[in-house]
C-alpha positions in Angstrom: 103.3 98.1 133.4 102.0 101.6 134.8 99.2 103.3 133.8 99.1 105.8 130.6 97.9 109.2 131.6 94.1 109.0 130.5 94.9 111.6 127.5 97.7 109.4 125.8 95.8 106.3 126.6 92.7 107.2 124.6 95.5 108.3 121.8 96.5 105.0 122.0 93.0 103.2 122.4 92.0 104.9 119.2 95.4 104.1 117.2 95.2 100.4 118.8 91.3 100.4 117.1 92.5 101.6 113.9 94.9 98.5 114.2 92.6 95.3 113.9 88.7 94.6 112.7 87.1 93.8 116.1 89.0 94.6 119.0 87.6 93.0 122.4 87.0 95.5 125.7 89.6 93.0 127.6 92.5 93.1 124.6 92.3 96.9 125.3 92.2 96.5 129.0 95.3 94.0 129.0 97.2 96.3 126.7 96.8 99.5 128.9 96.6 97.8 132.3 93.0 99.3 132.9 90.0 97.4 134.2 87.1 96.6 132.0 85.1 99.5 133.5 87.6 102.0 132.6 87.6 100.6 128.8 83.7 101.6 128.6 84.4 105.2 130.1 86.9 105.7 127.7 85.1 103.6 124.4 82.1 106.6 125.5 84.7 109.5 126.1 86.1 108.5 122.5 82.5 108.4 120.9 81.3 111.8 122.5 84.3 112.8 120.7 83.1 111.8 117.5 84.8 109.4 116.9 83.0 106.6 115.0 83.2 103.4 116.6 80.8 100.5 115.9 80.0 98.2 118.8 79.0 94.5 118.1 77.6 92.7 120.7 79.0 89.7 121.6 82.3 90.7 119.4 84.3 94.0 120.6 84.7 97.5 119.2 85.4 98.9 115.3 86.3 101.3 113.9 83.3 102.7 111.3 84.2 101.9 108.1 86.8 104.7 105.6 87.6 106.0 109.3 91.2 106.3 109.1 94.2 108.8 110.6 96.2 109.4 109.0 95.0 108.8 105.3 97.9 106.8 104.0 96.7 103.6 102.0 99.1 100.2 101.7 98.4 97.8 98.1 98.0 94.0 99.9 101.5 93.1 98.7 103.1 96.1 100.6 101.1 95.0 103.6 102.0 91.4 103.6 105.7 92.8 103.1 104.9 94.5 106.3 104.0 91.5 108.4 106.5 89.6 107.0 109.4 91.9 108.3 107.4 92.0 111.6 107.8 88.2 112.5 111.6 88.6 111.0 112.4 91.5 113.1 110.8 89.8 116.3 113.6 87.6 116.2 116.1 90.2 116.5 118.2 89.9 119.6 118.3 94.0 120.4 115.3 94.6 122.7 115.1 98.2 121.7 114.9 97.8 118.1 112.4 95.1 118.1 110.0 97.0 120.2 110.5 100.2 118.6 109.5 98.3 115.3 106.7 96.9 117.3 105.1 100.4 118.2 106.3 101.4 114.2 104.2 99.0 112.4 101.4 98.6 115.2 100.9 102.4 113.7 101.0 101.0 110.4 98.3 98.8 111.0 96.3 101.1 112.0 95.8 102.8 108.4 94.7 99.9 107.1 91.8 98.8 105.7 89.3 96.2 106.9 89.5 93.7 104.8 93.5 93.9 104.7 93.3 94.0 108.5 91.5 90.5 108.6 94.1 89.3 106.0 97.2 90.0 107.8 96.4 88.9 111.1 95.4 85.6 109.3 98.9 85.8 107.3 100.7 86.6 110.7 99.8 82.7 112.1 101.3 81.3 108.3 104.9 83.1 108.9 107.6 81.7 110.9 111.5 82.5 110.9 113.2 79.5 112.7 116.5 81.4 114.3 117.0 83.1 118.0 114.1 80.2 118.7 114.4 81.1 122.5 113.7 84.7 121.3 116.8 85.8 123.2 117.3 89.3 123.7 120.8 90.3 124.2 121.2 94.1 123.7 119.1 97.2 124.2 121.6 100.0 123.0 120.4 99.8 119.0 118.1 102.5 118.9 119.7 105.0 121.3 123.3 104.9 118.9 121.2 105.6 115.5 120.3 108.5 117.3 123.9 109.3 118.4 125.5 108.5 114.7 122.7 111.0 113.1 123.4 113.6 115.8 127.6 113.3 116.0 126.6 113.0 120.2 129.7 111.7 121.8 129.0 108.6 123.7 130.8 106.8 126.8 130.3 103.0 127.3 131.7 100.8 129.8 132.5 97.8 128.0 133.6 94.2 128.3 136.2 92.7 125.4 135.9 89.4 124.0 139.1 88.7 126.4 136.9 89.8 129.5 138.5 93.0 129.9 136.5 95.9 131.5 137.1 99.6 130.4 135.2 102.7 130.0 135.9 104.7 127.1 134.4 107.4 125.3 133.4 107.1 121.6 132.5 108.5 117.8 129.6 106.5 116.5 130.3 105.8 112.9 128.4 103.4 111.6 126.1 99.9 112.9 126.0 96.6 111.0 124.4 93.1 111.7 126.6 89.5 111.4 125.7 86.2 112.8 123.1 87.5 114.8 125.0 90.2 116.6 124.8 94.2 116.2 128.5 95.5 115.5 129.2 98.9 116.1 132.3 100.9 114.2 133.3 103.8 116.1 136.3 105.8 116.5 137.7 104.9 120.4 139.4 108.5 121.6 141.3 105.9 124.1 143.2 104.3 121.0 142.9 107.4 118.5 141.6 105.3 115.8 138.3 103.0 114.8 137.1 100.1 116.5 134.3 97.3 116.5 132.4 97.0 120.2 129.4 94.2 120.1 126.3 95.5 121.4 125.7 93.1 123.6 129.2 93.4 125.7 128.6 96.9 126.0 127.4 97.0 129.7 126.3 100.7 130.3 125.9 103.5 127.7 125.8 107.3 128.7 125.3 109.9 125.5 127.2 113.0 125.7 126.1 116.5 125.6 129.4 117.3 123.7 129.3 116.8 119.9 131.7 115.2 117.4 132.9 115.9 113.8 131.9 113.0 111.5 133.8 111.3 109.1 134.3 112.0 105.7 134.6 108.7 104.2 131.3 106.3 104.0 130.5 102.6 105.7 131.4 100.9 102.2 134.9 103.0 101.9 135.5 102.1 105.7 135.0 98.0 105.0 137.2 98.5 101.9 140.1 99.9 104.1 139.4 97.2 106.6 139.6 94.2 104.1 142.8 95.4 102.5 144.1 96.2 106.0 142.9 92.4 107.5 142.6 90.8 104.2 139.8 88.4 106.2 136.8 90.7 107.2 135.7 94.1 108.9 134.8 92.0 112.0 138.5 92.5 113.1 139.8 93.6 115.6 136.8 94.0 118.1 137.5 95.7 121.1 
């Protein structure tokens, strides 16, 4: 992991302070691959900023008590909700949604108050999911084709089929679901003129277009509707 420039790093020092009760001069130093030394420089920088933070001896760093940015307040049920859909998500098998949920509700955390802070992270160790056990992480493209389906960005893939076959085709995002573990991905294939399902984790590189698309008229539950009277079995079929 490289370093953070110093200014986004003390962002994040104070955002990762705002996260837990006591948080210990190495935990911050692990996170941001610093040494201990620099963590003090920066703990002092932060304080001569004026930013409130309580030092225990023998126990870390804390935030003073009602500091929070932004002011947003979570009741303890939305919280645990929270921290529940954090282990859940952990087990997902695309790499980039799991870590940009990671930085999301590390964030959330942060607004917290004390007492639900010590709460959840106690909650956290009482939570388990028991699927992807080997925490297997088998796509990365999740993240990048919301972005396309919201923007109408062409996109070009180079893709393998279930029957091993490699092509490189350009595509219409329309739509992303989850089955079995998998992310699907409905799209409109300019190669065949008409919508197909490509599983995230065959597609083997992804490029995003500058060129832009006209999106479809009809929605993701009139699109399965076509597809089960077309198959009569399920909108899995046919993936490319």
């Amino acid at each position: 992991m490289e370093e953070k420039p110093r200014l986004s790093r003390l962002t994040a020092i104070l955002t990762q302070l705002q996260s837990k009760r006591i948080l210990t001069a190495r935990e911050i130093a692990k996170k941001h691959n610093v040494s201990i030394r620099t963590v003090y420089r920066d703990i002092r920088t932060l304080e001569n900023s004026g930013i409130p933070i309580v030092t225990e001896e023998g126990k870390g760093y804390s935030l003073m008590q009602g500091f929070n940015l932004p002011p947003v307040m979570f009741t303890e049920k939305e919280a645990n909700a929270l921290i529940t859909a954090e282990q859940l998500i952990r087990k997902n098998k695309d790499k980039s949604f799991t870590e940009e949920y990671q930085n999301a509700i590390f964030k959330i955390k942060s607004v917290l108050r004390h007492s639900q802070k010590d709460k959840i992270e106690f909650l956290s160790d009482r939570i388990a999911f028991r699927t992807n056990n080997k925490n297997q992480k088998t796509s990365e493209h999740l993240m990048i084709l919301q972005s396309t389906i919201a923007n109408f960005n062409l996109v070009e893939i180079e893709y393998t089929s279930l029957q091993s076959e490699n092509t490189k085709r350009t595509i219409e995002p329309f739509a992303l679901y989850s089955t079995q573990e998998n992310w699907l991905l409905i799209a409109i294939c300019q190669l065949r003129q008409d919508f197909r399902v490509f599983r995230l984790d065959h597609i083997q590189k992804l490029t995003v277009k500058n060129q832009q698309f006209e999106p479809q008229k009809m929605t993701l539950q009139e699109y399965f509707e076509i597809c089960s009277e077309k198959y009569k079995t399920t909108p899995d079929i046919p993936l490319s």
